[in-house]
mmCIF file as Biopython writes it, N, C-alpha, C and O atoms, coordinates in Angstrom:
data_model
#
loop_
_atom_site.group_PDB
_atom_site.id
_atom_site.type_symbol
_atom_site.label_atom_id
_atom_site.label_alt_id
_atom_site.label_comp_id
_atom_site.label_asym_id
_atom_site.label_entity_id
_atom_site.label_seq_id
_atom_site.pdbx_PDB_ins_code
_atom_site.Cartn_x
_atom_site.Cartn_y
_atom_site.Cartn_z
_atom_site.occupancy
_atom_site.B_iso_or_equiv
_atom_site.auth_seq_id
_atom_site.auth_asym_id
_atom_site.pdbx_PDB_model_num
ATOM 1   N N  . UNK A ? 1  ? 0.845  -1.176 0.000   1.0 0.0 1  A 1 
ATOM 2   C CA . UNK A ? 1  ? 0.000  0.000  0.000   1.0 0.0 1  A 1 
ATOM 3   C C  . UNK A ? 1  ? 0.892  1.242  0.000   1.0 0.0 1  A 1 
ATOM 4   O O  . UNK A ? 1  ? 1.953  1.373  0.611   1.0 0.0 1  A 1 
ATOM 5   N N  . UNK A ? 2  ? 0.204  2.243  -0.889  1.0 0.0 2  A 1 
ATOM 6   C CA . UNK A ? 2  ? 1.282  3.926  -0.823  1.0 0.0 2  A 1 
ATOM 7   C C  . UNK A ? 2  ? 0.332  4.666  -0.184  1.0 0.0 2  A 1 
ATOM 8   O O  . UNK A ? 2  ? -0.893 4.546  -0.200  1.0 0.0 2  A 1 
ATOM 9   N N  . UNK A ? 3  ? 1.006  5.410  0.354   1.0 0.0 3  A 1 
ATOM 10  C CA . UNK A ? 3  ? 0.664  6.858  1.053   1.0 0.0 3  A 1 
ATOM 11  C C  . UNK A ? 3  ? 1.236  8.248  0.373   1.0 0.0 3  A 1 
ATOM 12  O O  . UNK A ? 3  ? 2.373  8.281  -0.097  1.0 0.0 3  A 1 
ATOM 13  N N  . UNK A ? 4  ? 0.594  9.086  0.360   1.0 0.0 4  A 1 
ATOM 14  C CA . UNK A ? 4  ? 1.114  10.351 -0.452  1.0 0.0 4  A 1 
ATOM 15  C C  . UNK A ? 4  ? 1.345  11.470 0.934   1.0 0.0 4  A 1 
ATOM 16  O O  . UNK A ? 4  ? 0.510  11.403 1.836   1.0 0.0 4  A 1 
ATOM 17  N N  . UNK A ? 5  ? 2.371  12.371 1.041   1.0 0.0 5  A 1 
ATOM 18  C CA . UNK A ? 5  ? 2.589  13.168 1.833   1.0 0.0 5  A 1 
ATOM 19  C C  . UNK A ? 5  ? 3.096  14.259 0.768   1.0 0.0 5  A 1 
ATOM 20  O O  . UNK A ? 5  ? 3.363  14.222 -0.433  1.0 0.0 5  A 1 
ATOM 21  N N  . UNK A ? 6  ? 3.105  15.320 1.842   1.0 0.0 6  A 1 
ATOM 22  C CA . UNK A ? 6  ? 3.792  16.412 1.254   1.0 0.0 6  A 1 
ATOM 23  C C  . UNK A ? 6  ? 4.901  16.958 1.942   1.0 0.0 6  A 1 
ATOM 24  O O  . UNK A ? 6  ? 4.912  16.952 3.172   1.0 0.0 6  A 1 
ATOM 25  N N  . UNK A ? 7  ? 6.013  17.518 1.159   1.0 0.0 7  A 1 
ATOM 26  C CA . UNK A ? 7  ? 7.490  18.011 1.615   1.0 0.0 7  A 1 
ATOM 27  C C  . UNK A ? 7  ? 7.212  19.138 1.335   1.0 0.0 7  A 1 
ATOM 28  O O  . UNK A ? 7  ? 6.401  19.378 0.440   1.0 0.0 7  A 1 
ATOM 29  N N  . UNK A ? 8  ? 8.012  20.400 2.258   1.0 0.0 8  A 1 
ATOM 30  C CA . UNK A ? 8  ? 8.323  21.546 1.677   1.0 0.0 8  A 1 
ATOM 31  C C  . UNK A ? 8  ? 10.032 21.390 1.606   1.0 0.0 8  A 1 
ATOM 32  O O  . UNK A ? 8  ? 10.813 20.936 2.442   1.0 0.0 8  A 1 
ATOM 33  N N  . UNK A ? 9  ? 10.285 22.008 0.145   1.0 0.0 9  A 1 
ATOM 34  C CA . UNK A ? 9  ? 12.161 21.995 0.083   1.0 0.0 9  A 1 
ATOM 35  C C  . UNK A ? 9  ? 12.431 23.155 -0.080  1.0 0.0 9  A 1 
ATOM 36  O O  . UNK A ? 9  ? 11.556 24.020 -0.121  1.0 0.0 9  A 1 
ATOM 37  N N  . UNK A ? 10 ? 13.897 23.443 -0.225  1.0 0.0 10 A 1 
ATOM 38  C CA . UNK A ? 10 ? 13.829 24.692 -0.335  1.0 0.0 10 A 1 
ATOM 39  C C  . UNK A ? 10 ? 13.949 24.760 -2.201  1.0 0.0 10 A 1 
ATOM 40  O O  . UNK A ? 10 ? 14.059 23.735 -2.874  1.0 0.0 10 A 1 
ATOM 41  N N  . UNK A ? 11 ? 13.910 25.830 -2.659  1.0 0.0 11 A 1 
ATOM 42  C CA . UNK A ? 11 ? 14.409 26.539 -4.294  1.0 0.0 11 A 1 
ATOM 43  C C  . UNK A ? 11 ? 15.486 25.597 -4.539  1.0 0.0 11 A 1 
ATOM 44  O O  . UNK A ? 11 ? 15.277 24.718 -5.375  1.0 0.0 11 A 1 
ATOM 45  N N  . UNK A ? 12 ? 16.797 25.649 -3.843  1.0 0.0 12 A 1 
ATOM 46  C CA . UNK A ? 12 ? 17.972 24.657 -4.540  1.0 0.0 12 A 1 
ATOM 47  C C  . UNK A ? 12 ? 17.898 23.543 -4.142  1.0 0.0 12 A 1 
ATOM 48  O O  . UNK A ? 12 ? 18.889 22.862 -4.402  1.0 0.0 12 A 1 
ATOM 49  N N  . UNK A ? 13 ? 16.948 22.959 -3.488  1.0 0.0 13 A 1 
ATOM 50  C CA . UNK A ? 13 ? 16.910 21.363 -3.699  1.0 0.0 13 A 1 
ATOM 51  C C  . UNK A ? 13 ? 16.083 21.117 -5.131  1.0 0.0 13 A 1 
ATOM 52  O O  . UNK A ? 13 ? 16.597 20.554 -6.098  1.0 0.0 13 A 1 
ATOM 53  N N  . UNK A ? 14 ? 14.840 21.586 -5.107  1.0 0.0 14 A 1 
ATOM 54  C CA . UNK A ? 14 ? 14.061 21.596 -5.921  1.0 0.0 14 A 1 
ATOM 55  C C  . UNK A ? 14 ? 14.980 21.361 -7.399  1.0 0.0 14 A 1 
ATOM 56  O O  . UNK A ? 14 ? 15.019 20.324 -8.062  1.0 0.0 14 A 1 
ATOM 57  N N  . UNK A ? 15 ? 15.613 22.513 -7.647  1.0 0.0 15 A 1 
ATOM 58  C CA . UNK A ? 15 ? 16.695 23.094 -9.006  1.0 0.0 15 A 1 
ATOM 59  C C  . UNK A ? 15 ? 17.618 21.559 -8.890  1.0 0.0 15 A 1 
ATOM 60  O O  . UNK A ? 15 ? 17.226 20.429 -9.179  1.0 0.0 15 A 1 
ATOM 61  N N  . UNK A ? 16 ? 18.319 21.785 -8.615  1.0 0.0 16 A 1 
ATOM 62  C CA . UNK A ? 16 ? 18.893 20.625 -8.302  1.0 0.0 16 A 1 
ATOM 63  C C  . UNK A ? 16 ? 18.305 18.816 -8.254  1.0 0.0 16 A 1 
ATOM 64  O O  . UNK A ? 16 ? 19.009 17.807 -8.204  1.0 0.0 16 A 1 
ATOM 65  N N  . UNK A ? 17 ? 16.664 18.931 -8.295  1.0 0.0 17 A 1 
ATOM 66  C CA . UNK A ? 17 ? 15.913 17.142 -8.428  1.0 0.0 17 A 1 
ATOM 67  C C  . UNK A ? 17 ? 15.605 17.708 -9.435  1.0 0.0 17 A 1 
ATOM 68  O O  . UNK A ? 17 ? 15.532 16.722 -10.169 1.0 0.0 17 A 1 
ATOM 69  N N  . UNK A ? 18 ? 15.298 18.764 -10.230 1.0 0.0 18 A 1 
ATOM 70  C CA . UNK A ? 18 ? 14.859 18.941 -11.301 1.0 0.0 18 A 1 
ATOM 71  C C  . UNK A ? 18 ? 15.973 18.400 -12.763 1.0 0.0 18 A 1 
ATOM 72  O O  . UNK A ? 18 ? 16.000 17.792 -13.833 1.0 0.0 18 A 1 
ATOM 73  N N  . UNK A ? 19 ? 16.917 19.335 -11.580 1.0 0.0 19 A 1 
ATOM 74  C CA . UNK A ? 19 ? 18.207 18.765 -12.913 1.0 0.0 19 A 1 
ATOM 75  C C  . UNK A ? 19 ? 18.877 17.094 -13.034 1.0 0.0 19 A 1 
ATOM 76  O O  . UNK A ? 19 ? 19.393 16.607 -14.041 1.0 0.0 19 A 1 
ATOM 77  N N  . UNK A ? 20 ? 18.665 16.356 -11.549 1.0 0.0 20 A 1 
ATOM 78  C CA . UNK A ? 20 ? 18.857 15.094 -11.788 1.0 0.0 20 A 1 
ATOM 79  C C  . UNK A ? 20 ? 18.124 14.360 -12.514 1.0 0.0 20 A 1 
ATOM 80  O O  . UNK A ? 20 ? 18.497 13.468 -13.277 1.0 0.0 20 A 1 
ATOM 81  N N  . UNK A ? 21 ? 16.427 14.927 -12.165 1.0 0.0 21 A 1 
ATOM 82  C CA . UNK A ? 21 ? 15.514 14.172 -12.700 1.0 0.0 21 A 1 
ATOM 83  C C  . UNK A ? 21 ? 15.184 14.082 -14.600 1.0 0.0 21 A 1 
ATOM 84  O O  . UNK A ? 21 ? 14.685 13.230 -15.335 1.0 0.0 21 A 1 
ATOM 85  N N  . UNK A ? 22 ? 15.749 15.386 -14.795 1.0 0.0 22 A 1 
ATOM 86  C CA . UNK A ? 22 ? 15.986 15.389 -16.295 1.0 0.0 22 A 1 
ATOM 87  C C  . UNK A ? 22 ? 16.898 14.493 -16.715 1.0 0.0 22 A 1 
ATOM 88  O O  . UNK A ? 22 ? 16.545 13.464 -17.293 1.0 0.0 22 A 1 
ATOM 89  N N  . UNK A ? 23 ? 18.585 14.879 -16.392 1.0 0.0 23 A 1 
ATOM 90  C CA . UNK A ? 23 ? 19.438 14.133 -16.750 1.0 0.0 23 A 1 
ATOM 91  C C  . UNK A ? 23 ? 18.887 12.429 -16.535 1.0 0.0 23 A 1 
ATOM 92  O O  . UNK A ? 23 ? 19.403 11.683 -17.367 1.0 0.0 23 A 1 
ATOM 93  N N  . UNK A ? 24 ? 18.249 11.966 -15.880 1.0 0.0 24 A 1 
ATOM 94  C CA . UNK A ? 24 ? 18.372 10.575 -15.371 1.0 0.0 24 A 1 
ATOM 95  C C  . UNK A ? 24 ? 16.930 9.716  -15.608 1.0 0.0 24 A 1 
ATOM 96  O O  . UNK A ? 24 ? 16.621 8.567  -15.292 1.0 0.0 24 A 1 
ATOM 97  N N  . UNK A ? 25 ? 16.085 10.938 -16.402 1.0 0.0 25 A 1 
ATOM 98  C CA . UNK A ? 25 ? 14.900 10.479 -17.203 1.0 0.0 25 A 1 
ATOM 99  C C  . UNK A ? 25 ? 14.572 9.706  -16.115 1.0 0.0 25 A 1 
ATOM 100 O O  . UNK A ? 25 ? 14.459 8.523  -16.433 1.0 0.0 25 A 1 
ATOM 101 N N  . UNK A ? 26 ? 14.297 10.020 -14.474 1.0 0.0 26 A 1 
ATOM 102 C CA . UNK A ? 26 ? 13.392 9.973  -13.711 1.0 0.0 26 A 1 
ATOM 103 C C  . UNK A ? 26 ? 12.533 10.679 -13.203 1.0 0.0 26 A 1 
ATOM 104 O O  . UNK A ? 26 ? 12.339 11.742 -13.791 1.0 0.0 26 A 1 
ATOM 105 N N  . UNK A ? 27 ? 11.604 10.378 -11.824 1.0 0.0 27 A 1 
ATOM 106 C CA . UNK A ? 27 ? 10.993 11.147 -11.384 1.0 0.0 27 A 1 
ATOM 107 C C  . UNK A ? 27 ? 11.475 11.807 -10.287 1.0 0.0 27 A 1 
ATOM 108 O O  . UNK A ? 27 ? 12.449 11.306 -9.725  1.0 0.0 27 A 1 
ATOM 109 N N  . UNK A ? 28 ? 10.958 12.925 -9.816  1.0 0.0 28 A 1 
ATOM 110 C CA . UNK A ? 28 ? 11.599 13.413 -8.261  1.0 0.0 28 A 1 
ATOM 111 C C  . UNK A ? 28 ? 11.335 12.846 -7.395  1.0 0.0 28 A 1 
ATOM 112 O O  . UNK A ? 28 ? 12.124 12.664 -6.467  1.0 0.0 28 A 1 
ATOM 113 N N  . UNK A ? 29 ? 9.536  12.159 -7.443  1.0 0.0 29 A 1 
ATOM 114 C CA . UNK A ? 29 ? 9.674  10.928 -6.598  1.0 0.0 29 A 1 
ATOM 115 C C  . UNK A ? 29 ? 10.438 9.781  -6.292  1.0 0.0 29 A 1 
ATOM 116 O O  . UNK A ? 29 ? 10.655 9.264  -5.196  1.0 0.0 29 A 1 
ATOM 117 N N  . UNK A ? 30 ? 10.966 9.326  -7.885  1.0 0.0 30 A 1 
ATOM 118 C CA . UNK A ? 30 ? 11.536 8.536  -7.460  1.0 0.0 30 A 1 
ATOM 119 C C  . UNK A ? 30 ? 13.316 8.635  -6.926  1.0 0.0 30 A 1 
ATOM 120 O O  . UNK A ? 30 ? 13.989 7.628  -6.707  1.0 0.0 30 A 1 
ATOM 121 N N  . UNK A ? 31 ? 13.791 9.932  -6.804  1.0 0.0 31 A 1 
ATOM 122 C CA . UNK A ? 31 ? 14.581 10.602 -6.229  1.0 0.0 31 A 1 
ATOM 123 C C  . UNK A ? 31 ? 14.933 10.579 -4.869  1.0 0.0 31 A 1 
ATOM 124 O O  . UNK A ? 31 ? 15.960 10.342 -4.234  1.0 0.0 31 A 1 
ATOM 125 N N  . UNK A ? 32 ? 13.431 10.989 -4.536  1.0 0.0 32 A 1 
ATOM 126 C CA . UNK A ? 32 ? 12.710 11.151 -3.121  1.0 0.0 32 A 1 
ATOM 127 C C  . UNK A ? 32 ? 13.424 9.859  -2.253  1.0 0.0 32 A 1 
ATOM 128 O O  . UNK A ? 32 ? 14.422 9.887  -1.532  1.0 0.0 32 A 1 
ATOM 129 N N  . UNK A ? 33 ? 12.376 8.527  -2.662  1.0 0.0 33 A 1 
ATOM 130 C CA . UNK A ? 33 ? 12.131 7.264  -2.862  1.0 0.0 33 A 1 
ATOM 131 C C  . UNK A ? 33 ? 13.732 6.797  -2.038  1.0 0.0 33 A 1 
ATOM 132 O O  . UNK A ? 33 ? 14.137 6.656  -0.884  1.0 0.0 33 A 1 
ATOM 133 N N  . UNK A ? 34 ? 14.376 6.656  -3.694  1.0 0.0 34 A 1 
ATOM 134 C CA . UNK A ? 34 ? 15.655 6.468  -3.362  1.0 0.0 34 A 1 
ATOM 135 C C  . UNK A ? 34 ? 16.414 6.535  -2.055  1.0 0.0 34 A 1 
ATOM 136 O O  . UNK A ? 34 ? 16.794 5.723  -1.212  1.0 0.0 34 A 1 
ATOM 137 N N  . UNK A ? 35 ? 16.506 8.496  -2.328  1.0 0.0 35 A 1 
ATOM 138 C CA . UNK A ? 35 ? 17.177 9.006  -0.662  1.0 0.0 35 A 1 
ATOM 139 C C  . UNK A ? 35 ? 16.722 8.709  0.502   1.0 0.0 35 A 1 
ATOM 140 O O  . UNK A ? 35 ? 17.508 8.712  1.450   1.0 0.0 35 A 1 
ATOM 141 N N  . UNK A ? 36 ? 15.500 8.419  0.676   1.0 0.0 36 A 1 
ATOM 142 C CA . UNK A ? 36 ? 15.098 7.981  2.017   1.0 0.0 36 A 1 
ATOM 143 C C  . UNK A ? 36 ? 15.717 6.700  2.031   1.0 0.0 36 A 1 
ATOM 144 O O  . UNK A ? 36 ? 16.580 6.557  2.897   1.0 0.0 36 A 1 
ATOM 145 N N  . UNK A ? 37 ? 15.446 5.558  1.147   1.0 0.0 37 A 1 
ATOM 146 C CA . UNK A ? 37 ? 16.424 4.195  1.225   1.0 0.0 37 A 1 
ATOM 147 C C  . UNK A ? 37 ? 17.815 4.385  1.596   1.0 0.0 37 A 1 
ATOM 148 O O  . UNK A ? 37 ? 18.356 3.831  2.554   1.0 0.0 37 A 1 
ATOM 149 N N  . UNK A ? 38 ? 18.367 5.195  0.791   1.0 0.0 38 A 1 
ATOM 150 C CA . UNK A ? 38 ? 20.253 5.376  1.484   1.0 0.0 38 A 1 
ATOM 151 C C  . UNK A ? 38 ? 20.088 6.342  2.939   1.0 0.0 38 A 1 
ATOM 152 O O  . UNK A ? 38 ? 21.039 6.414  3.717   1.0 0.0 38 A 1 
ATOM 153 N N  . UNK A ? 39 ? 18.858 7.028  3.199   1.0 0.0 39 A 1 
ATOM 154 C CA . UNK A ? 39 ? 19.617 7.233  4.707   1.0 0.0 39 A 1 
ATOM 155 C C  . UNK A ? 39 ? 18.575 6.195  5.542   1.0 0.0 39 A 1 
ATOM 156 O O  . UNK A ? 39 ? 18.366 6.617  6.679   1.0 0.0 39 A 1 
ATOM 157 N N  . UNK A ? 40 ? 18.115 5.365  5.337   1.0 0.0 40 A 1 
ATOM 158 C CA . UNK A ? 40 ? 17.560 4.545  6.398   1.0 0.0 40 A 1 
ATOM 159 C C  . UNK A ? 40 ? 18.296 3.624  5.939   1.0 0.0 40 A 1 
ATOM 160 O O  . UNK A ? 40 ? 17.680 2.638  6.344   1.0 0.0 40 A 1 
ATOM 161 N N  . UNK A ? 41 ? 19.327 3.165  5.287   1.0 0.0 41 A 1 
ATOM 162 C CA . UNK A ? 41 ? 20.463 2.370  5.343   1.0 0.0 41 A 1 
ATOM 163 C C  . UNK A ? 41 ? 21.500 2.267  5.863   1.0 0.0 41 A 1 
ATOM 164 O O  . UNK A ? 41 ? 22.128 1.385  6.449   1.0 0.0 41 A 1 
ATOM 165 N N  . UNK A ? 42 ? 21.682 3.654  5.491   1.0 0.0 42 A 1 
ATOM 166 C CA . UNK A ? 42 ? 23.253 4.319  6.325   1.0 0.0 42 A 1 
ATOM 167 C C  . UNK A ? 42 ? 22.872 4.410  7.494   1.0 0.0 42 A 1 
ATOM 168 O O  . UNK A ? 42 ? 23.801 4.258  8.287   1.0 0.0 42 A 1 
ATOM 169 N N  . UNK A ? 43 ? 21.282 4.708  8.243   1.0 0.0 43 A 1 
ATOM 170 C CA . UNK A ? 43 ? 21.475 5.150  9.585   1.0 0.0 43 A 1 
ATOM 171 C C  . UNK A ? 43 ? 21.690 3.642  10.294  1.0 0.0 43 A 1 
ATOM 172 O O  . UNK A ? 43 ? 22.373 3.345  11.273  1.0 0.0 43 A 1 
ATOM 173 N N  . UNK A ? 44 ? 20.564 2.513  9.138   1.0 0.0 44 A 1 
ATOM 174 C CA . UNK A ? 44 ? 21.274 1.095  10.510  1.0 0.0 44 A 1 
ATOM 175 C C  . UNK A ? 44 ? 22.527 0.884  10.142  1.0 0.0 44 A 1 
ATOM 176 O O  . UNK A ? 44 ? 23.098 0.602  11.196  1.0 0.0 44 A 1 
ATOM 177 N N  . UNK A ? 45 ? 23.455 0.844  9.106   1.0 0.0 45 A 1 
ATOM 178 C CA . UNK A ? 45 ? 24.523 0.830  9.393   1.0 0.0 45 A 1 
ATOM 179 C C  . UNK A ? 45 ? 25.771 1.245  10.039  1.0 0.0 45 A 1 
ATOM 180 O O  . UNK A ? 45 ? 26.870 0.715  10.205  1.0 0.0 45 A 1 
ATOM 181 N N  . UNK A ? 46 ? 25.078 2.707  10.441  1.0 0.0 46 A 1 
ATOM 182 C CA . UNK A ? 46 ? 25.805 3.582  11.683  1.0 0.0 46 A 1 
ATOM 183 C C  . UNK A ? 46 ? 25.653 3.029  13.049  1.0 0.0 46 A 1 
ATOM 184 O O  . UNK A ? 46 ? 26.445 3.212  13.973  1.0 0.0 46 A 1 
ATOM 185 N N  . UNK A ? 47 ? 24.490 2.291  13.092  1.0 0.0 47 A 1 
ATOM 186 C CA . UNK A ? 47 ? 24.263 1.356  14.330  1.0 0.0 47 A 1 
ATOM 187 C C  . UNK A ? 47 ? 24.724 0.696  14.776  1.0 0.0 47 A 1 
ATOM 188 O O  . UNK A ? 47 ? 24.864 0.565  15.992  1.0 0.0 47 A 1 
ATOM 189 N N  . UNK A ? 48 ? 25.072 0.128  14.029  1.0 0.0 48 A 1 
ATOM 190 C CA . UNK A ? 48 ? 26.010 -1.432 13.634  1.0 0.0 48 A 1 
ATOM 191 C C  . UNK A ? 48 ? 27.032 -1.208 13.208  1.0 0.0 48 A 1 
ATOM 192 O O  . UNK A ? 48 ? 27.526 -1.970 12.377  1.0 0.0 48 A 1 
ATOM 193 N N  . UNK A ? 49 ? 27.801 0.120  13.721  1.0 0.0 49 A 1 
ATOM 194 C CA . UNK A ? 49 ? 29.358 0.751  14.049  1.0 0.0 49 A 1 
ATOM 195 C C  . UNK A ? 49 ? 29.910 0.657  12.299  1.0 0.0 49 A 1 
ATOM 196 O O  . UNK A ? 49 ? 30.946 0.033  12.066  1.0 0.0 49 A 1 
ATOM 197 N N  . UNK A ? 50 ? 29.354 1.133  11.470  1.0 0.0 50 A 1 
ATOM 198 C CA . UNK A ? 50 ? 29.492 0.856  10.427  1.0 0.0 50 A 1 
ATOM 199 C C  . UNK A ? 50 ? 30.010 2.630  9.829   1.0 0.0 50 A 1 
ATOM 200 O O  . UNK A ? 50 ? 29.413 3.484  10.484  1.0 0.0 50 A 1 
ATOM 201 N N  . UNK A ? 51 ? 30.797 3.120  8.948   1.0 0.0 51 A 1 
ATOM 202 C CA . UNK A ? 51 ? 30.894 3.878  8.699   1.0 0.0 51 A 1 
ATOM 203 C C  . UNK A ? 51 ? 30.276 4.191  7.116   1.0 0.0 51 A 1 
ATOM 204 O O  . UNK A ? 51 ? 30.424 3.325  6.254   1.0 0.0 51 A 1 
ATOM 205 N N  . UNK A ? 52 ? 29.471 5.675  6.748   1.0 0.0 52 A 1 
ATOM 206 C CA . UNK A ? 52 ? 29.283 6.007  5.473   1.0 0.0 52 A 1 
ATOM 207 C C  . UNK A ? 52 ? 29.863 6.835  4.974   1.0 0.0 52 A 1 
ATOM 208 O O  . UNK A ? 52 ? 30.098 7.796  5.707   1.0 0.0 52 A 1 
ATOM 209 N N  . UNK A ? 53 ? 30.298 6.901  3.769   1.0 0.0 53 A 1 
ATOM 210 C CA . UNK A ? 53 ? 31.320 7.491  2.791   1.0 0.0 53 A 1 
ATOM 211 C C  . UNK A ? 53 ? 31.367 7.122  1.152   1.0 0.0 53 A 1 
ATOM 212 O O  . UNK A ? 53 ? 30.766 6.266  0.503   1.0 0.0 53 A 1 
ATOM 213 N N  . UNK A ? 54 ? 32.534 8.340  0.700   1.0 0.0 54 A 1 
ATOM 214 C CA . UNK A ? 54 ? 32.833 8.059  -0.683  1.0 0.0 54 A 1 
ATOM 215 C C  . UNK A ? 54 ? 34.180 7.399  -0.896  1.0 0.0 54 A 1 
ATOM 216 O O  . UNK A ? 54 ? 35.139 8.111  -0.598  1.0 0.0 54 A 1 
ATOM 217 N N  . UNK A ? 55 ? 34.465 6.118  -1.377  1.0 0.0 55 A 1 
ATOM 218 C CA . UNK A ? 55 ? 35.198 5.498  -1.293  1.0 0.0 55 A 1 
ATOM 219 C C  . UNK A ? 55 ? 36.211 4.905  -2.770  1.0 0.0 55 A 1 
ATOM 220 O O  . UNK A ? 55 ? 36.050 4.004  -3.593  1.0 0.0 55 A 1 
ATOM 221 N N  . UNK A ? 56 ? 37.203 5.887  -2.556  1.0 0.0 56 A 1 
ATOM 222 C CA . UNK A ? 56 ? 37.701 5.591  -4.501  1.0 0.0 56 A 1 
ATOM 223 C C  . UNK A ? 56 ? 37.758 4.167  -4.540  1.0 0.0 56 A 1 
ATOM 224 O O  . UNK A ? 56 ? 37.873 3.269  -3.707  1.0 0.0 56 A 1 
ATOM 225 N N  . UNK A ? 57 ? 37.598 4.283  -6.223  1.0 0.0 57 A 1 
ATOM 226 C CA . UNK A ? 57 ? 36.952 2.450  -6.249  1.0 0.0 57 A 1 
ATOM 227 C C  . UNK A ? 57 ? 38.482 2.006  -6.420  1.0 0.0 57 A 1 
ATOM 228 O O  . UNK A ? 57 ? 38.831 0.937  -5.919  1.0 0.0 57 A 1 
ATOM 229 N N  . UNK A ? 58 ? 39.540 2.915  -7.216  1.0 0.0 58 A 1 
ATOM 230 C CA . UNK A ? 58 ? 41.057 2.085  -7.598  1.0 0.0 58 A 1 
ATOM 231 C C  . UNK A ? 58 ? 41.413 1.604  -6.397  1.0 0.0 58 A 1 
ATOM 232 O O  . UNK A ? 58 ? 41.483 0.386  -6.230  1.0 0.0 58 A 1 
ATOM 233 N N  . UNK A ? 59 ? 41.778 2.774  -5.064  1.0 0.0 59 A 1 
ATOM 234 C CA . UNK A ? 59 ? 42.705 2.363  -3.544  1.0 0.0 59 A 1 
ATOM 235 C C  . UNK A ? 59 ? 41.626 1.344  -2.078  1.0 0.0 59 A 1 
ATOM 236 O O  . UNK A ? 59 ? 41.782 0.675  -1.057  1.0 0.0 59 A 1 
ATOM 237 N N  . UNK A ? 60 ? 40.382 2.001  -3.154  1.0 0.0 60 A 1 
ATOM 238 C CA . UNK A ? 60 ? 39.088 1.528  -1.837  1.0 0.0 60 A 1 
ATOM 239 C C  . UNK A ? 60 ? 39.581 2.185  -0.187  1.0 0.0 60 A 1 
ATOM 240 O O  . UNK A ? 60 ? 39.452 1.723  0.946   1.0 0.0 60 A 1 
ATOM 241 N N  . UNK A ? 61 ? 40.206 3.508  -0.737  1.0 0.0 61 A 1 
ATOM 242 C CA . UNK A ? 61 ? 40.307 4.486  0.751   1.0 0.0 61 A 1 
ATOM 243 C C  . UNK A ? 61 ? 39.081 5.335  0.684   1.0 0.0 61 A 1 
ATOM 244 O O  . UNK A ? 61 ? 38.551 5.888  -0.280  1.0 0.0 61 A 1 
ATOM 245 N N  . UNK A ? 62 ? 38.770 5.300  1.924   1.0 0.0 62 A 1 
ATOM 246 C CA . UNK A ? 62 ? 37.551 6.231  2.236   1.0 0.0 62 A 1 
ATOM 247 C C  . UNK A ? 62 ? 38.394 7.713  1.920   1.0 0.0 62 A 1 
ATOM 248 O O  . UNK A ? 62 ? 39.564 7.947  2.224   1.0 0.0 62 A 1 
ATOM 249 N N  . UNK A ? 63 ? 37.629 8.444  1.361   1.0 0.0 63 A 1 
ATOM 250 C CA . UNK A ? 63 ? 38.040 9.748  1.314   1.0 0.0 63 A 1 
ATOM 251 C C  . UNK A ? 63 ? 37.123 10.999 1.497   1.0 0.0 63 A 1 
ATOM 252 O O  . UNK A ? 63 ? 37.564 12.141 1.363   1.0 0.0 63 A 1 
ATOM 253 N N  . UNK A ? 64 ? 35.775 10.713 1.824   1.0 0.0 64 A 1 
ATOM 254 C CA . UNK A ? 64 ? 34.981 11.238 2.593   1.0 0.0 64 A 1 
ATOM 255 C C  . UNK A ? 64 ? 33.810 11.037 3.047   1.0 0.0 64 A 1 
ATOM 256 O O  . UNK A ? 64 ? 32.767 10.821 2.429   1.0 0.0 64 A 1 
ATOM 257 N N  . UNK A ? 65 ? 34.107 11.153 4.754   1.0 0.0 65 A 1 
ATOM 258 C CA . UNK A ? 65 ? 33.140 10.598 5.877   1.0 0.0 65 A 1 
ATOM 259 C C  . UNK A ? 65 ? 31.873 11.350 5.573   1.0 0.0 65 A 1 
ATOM 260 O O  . UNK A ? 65 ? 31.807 12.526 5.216   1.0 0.0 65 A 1 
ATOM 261 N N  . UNK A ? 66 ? 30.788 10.441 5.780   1.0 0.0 66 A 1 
ATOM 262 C CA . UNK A ? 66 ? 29.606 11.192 6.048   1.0 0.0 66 A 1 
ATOM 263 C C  . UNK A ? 66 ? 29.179 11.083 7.396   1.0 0.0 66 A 1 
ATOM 264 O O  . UNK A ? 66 ? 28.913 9.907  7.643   1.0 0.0 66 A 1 
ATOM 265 N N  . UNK A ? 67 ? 28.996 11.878 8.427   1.0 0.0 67 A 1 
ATOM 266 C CA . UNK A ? 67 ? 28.679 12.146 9.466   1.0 0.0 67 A 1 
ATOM 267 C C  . UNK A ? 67 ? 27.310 12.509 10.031  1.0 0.0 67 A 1 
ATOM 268 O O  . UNK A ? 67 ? 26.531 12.591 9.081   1.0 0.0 67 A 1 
ATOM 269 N N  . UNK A ? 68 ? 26.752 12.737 11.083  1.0 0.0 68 A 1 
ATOM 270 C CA . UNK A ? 68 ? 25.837 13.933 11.096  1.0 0.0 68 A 1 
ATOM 271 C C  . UNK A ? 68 ? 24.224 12.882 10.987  1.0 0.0 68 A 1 
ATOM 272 O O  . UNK A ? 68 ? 23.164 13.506 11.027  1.0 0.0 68 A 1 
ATOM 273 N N  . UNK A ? 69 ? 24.191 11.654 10.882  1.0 0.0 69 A 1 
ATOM 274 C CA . UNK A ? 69 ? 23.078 10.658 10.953  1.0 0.0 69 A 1 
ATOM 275 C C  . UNK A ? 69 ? 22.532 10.532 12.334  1.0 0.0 69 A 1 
ATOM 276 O O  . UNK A ? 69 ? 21.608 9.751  12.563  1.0 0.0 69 A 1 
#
């Protein structure tokens, strides 16, 4: 079953799902969608002493922490 809610964002989020959602011939929902999945991922994995980041794929060194979950 779906439920519909409403967000207020600000102007540059908006600009910014607009421009992904073009480039990526999706929706903003499904944008939306997405991001809630990676931070209710990352947050149990912060649980479970797990760290989130961007991680170059050649050295596989973290090179930047995401914090702040």
């Amino acid at each position: 079953m779906s439920k519909r809610f409403n967000v207020v964002l600000s102007d540059e989020l908006i600009a910014a799902m607009d421009q992904v959602a073009d480039k990526n011939e999706t929706s903003k929902s499904d944008i939306l969608r997405k991001a809630l999945q990676l931070y209710l991922a990352a947050k149990e994995g912060t649980k479970q002493g797990m760290k989130l980041g961007l991680v170059d794929p050649t050295t596989k060194e973290l090179k930047t922490e995401i914090t702040g979950l």
